[in-house]
N, C-alpha and C positions, 0 to 999 in steps of 0.2 A: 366857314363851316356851312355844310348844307342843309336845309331844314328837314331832313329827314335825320341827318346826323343829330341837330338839336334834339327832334323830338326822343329818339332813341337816346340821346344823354339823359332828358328829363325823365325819361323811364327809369332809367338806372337811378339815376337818386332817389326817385319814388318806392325804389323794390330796396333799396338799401333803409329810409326809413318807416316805412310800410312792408317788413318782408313777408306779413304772411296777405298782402293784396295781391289777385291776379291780372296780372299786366298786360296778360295775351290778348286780350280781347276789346282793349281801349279803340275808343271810335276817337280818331283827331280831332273830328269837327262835336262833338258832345264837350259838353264842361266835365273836367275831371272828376269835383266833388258829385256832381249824379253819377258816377260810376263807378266812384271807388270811394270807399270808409276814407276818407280824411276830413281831419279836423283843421281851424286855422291855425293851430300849433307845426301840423305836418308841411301846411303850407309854410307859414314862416321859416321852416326848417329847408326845403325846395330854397325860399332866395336866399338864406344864410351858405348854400352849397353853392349856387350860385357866384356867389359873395367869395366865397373863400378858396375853392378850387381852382374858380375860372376868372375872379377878377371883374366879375359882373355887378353893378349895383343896379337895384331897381327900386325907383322909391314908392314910397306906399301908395303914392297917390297913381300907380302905372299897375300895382298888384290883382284889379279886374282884366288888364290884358294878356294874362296868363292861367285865365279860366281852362283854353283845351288847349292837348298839345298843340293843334294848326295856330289858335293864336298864342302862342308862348313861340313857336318858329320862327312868324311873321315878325314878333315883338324882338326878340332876341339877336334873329341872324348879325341888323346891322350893327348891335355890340358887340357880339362878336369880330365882326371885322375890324373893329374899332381898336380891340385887343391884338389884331395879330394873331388869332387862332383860328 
């Protein structure tokens, strides 16, 4: 998967539990939580999607590497390939 394809999945889970945040205007390289209302409930919610869609596990101790989408890409991609998606 391409890290733009990640990023653009992260978004989608973000707008499915955050649907009234706007998504349009996310800077990659900014941390998420300065730009958009989420709490660490929302994020726990982001690896539990993770987790259960895509077969991704991220342990807590890796959960500062998924501060903006560009490091959530960088973090993610090689699991993904790991999976076969």
């Amino acid at each position: 998967m391409t890290k733009e394809a990640i990023q653009s999945l992260i978004l989608d889970i973000i707008s499915d539990i955050a649907p009234d945040e706007d998504i349009s205007n996310v800077n990659p390289n900014v941390p998420l939580r300065e730009q958009l209302d989420l709490d660490s409930m929302d994020f726990l919610d982001i690896v539990m999607e993770l987790r259960k869609k895509h077969g991704i596990e991220v342990p807590e101790s890796d959960y500062p590497q998924l501060a903006s989408l560009h490091s959530c890409a960088e973090y993610l991609q090689p699991k993904f390939q790991n999976t076969g998606r």
